[in-house]
C-alpha positions in Angstrom: 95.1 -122.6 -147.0 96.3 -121.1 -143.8 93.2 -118.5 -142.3 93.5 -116.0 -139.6 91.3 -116.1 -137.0 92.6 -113.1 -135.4 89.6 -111.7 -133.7 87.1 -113.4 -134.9 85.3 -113.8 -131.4 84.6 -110.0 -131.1 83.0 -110.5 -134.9 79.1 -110.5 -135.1 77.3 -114.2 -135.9 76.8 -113.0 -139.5 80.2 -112.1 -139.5 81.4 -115.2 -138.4 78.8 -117.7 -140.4 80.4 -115.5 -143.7 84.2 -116.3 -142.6 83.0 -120.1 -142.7 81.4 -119.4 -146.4 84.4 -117.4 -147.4 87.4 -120.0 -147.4 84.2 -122.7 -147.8 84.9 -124.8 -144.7 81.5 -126.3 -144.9 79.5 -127.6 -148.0 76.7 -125.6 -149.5 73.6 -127.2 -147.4 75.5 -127.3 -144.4 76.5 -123.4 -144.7 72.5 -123.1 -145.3 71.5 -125.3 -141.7 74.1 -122.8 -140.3 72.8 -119.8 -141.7 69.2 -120.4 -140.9 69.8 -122.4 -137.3 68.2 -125.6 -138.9 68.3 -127.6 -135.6 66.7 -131.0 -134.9 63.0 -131.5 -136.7 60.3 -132.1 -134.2 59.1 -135.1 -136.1 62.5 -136.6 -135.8 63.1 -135.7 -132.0 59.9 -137.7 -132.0 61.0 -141.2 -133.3 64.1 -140.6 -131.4 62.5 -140.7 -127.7 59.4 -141.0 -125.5 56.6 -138.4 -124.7 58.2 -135.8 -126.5 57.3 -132.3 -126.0 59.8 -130.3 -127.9 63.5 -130.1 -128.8 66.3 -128.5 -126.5 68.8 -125.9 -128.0 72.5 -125.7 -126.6 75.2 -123.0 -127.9 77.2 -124.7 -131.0 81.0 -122.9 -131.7 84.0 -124.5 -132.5 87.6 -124.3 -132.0 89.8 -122.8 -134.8 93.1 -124.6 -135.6 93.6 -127.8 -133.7 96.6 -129.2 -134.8 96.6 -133.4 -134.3 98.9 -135.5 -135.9 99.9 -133.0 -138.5 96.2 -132.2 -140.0 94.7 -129.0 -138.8 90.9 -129.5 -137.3 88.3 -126.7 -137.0 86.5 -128.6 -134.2 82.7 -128.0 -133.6 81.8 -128.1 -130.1 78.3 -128.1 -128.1 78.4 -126.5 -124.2 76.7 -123.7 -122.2 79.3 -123.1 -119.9 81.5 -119.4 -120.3 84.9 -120.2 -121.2 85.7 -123.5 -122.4 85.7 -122.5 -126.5 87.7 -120.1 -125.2 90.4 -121.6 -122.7 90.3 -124.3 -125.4 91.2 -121.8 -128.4 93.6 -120.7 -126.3 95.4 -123.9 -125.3 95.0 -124.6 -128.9 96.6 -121.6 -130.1 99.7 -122.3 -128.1 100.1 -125.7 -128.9 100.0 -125.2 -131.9 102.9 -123.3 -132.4 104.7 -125.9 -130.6 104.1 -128.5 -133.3 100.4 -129.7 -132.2 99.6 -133.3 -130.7 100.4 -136.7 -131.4 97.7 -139.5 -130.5 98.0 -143.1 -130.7 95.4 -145.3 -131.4 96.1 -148.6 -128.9 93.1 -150.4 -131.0 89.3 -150.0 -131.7 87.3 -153.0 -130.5 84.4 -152.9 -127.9 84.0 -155.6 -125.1 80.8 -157.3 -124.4 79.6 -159.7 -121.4 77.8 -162.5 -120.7 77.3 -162.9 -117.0 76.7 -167.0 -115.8 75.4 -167.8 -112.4 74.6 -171.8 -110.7 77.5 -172.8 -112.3 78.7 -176.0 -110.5 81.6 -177.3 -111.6 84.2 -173.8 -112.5 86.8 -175.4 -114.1 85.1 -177.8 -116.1 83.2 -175.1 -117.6 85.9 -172.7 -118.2 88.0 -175.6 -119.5 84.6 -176.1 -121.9 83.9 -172.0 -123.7 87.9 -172.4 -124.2 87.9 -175.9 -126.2 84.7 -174.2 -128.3 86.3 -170.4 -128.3 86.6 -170.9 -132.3 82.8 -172.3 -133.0 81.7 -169.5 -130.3 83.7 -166.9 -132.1 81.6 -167.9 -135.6 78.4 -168.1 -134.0 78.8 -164.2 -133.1 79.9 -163.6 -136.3 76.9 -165.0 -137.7 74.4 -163.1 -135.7 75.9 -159.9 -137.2 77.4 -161.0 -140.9 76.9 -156.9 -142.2 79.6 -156.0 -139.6 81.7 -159.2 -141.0 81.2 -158.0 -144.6 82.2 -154.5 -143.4 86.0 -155.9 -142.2 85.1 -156.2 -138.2 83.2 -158.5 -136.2 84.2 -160.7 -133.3 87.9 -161.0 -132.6 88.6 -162.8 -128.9 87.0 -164.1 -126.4 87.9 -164.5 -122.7 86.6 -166.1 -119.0 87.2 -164.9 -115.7 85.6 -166.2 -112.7 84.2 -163.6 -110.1 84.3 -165.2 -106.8 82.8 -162.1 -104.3 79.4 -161.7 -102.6 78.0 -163.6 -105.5 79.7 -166.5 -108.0 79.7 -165.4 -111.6 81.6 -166.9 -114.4 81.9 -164.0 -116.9 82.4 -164.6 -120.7 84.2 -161.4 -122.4 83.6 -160.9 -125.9 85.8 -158.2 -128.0 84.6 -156.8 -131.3 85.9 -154.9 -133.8 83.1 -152.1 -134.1 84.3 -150.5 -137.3 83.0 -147.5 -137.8 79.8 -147.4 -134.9 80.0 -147.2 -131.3 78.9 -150.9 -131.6 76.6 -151.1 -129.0 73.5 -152.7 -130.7 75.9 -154.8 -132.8 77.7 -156.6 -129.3 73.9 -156.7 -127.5 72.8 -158.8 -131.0 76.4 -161.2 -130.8 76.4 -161.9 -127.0 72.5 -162.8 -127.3 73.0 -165.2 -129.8 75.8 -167.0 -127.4 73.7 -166.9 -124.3 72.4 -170.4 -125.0 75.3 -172.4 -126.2 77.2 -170.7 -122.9 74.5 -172.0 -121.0 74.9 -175.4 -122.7 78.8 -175.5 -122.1 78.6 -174.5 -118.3 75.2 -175.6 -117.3 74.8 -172.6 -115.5 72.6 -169.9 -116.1 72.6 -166.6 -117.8 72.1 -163.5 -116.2 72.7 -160.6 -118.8 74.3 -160.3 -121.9 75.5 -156.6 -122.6 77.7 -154.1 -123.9 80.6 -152.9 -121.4 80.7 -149.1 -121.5 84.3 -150.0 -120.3 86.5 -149.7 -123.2 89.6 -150.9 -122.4 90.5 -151.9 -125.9 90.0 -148.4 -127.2 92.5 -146.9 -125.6 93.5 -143.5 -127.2 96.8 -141.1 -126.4 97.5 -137.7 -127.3 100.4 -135.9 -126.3 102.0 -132.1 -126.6 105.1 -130.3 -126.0 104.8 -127.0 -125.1 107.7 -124.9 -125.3 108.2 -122.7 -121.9 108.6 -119.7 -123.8 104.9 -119.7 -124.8 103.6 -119.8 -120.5 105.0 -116.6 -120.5 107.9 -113.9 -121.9 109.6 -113.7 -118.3 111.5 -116.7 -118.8 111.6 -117.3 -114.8 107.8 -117.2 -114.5 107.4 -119.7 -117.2 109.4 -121.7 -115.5 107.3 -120.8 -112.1 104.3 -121.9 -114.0 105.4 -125.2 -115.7 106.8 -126.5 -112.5 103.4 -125.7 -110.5 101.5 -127.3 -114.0 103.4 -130.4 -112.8 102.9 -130.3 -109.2 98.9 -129.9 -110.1 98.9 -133.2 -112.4 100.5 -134.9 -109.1 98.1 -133.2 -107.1 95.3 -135.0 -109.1 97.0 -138.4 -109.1 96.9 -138.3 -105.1 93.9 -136.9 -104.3 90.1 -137.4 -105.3 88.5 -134.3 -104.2 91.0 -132.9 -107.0 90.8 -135.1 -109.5 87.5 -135.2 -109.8 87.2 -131.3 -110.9 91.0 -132.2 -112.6 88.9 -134.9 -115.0 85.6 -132.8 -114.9 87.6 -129.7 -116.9 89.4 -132.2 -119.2 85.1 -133.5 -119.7 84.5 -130.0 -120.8 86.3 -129.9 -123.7 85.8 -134.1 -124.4 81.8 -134.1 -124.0 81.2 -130.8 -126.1 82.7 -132.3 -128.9 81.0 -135.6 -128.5 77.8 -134.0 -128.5 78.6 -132.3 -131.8 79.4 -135.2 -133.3 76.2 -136.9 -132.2 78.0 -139.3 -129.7 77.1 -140.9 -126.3 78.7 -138.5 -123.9 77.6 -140.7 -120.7 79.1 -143.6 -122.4 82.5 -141.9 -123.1 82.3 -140.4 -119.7 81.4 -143.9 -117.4 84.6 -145.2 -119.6 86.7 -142.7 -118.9 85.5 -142.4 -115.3 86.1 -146.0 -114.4 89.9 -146.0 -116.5 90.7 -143.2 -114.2 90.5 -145.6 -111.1 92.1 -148.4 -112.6 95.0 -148.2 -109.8 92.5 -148.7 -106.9 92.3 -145.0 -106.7 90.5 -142.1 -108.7 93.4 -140.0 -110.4 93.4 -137.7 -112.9 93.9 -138.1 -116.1 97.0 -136.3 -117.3 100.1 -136.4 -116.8 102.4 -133.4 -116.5 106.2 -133.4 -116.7 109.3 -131.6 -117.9 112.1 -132.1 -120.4 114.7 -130.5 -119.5 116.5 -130.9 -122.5 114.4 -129.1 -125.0 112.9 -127.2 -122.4 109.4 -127.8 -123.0 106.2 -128.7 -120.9 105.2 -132.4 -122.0 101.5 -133.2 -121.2 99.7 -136.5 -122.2 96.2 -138.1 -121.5 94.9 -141.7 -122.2 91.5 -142.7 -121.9 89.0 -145.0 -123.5 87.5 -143.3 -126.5 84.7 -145.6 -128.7 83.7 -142.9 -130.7 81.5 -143.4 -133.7 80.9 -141.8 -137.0 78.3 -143.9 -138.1 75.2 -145.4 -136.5 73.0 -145.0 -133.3 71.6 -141.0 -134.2 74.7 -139.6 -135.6 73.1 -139.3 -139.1 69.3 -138.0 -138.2 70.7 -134.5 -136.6 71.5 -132.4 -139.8 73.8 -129.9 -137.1 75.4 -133.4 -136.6 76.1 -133.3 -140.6 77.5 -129.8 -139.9 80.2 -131.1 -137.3 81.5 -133.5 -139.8 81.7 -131.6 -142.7 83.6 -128.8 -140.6 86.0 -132.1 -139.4 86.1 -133.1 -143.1 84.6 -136.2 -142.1 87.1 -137.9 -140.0 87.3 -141.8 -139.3 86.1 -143.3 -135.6 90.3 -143.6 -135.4 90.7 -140.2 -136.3 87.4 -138.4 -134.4 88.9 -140.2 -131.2 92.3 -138.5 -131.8 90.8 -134.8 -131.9 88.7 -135.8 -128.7 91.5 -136.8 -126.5 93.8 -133.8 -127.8 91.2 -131.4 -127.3 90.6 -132.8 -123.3 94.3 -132.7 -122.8 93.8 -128.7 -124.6 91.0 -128.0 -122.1 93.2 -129.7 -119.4 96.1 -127.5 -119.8 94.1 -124.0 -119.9 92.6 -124.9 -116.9 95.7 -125.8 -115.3 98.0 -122.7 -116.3 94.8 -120.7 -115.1 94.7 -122.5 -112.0 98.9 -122.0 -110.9 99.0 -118.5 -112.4 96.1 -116.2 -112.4 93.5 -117.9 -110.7 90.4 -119.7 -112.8 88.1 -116.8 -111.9 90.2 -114.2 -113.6 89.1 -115.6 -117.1 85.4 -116.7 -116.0 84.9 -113.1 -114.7 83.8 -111.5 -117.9 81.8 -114.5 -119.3 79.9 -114.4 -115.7 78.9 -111.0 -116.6 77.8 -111.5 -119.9 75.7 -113.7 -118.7 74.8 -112.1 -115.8 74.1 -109.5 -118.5 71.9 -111.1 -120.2 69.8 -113.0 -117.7 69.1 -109.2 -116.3 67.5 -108.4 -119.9 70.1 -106.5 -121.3 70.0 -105.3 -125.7 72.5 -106.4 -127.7 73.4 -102.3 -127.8 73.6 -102.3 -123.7 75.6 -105.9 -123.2 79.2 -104.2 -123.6 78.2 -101.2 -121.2 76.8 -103.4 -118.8 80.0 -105.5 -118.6 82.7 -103.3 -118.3 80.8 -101.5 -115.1 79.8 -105.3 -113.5 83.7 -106.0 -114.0 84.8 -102.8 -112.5 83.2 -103.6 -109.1 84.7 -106.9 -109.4 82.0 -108.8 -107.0 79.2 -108.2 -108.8 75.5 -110.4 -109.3 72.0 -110.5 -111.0 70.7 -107.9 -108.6 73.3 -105.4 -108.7 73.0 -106.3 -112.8 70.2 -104.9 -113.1 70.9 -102.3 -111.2 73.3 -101.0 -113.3 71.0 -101.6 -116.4 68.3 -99.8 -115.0 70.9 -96.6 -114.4 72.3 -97.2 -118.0 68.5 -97.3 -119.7 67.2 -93.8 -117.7 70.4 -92.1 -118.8 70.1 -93.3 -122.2 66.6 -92.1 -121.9 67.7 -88.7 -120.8 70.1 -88.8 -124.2 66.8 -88.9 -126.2 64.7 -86.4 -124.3 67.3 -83.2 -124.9 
């Protein structure tokens, strides 16, 4: 059922929530937790933390129309800041019409370590986990047999020997998470193999723990946008995909840049794994730490042309353990929301529509940053909320806008300002 979204930002929050019931994009109960803001119970939040006070609302939208791998996506996302649903929509939009992304799933298993110090005799030891890697393999397996049962569980396991300020002899374990994020279920594994490691090396142990690191959940997404859609002056859109380029390689080469490069594509990324009830800080040390692989921070992307079909070709790859079960995914009922608006996805399938949508959010900045400058699309956001930190009605918001915009530089002072001359003349209105 294709649905026209045509507008549907300038619509009012009933007239939005009613779109939703109208083509029935979200079950009955869910529609109801929209319609009523049903956030977080207190009593939950409670369980969930320490010396809890209260519960902390963000804005919740999603993106209309995110086409990944063929399947179109109405994608929730959670963020205060003016103009990512937006500049996202937008990417979307475009993208869309140029046949969508295509992600590939490199594989979904979690790495774990156990860190040995005092260990005398390297080789020896090494020489020892190998000759019992099988019997070490089933002793994880054992500590976790509901993750067995479930089709994953412990699948390799590796040494490397760290030879720096200190000695460590490091034991990698990789796990095949399933569904969850897997962190409790590789803390419970690499416990259990503290002790035998011990007994193989005759070292120590110093931790066992989850690596945030994900390098064997690698996910891709690519697009191919077709020049026409930068722009209908055929030169210019060429102007603009060339400069897109130059701005990916400006990110690759320089830090200061590709930090802000990676913190846009993080707009997009962390909004929707906040709906989704993931571990943003997770997803983000991963991601962080795969973008300096080379010896070097870099961005993310990579821009490029093909001359051939004339098209802009962009593509991300990142590590992406996203979860759709476990951890506090199912105690947030606008969590349920989120994946009955996805059409509850698989952990394969969530982590394709996370790294299209930071590629989405990567582009829109991009194409704003070469062409018309990122503060020509944050300049009526900022005066919405300049608007409405200056106390402005839902009646006086629009008013208020259009005359902050007008003088271009504009701030909360000069916001109220303007308020204050729109209220006495409104005032005047009323006395005649």
């Amino acid at each position: 059922m294709k649905i026209s979204w045509t507008g549907f930002s300038k619509k009012s929050l009933q007239e939005r929530l009613q779109i939703l019931k109208d083509y029935h994009l979200l079950n009955e109960d869910n529609q109801t937790n929209l319609e009523h803001n049903h956030m977080l119970p207190l009593s939950t939040a409670d369980q969930m933390s320490e010396n809890v006070l209260a519960t902390f609302a963000l804005p919740y939208s999603f993106v209309p129309d995110v086409v990944v791998d063929e399947q179109v996506y109405q994608v929730p996302f959670v963020t205060e800041e003016p103009s990512v649903v937006a500049a996202a929509s937008f990417a979307a939009k475009i993208i869309k019409r140029s046949g969508g992304f295509k992600t590939t799933i490199h594989n979904r298993q979690m790495i774990g370590q156990v860190a040995l110090y005092q260990v005398e005799n390297i080789e020896a030891a090494i020489k020892n986990i190998q000759n019992h890697k099988q019997e070490l393999l089933e002793l994880a397996n054992q500590a976790h047999p509901s993750i067995v049962n479930r089709g994953g569980g412990a699948r390799d396991l590796r040494v490397e020997w760290l030879n720096g300020e200190a000695e460590f002899l490091v034991v990698y374990l990789t796990v095949d998470t399933q569904e969850a994020m897997g962190a409790n279920i590789l803390n419970t594994m690499l416990e259990a193999l503290k002790t035998p490691l011990e007994e193989l090396t005759g070292g120590e142990s110093l931790m066992a723990i989850l690596s945030n690191y994900a390098t064997e959940a690698l996910v891709t997404a690519t697009c191919e946008i077709d020049l026409r859609f930068l722009s209908r002056n055929k030169s210019e859109a060429i102007d603009i995909a060339k400069k897109i380029v130059l701005a990916s390689q400006f990110a690759k080469q320089d830090p200061y840049r590709a930090s802000t490069h990676n913190k846009g594509i993080f707009n997009g990324i962390d909004a929707v794994v906040l709906a989704t009830g993931n571990d943003w800080r997770a997803i983000e040390a991963g991601a962080h730490a795969y973008a300096s692989r080379n010896g070097s921070y870099q961005g993310l992307t990579t821009w490029s042309i093909k001359e051939a079909t004339q098209t802009l070709c962009g593509e991300i790859t990142l590590p992406l353990p996203i979860a759709t079960k476990g951890g506090s995914i199912g105690l947030n009922p606008t969590v349920e929301v989120s994946f009955d608006l996805l059409k509850q996805p698989t952990a394969k399938e969530l982590a394709s529509i996370i790294a299209s949508i930071g590629l989405a959010q990567n582009f829109a900045a991009l194409k704003a940053l070469v062409s018309t400058g990122i503060q020509h699309g944050h300049m009526k956001l900022q005066a919405k909320s300049l608007a409405l930190l200056a106390g402005a009605k839902d009646t006086e918001i629009a008013l208020l806008v259009s005359q902050l915009i007008s003088e271009k530089h504009f701030s909360l002072k000069r916001a109220q300002e303007i308020l204050e001359n729109i209220r006495q003349k409104s005032n005047k209105k009323r006395i005649r």
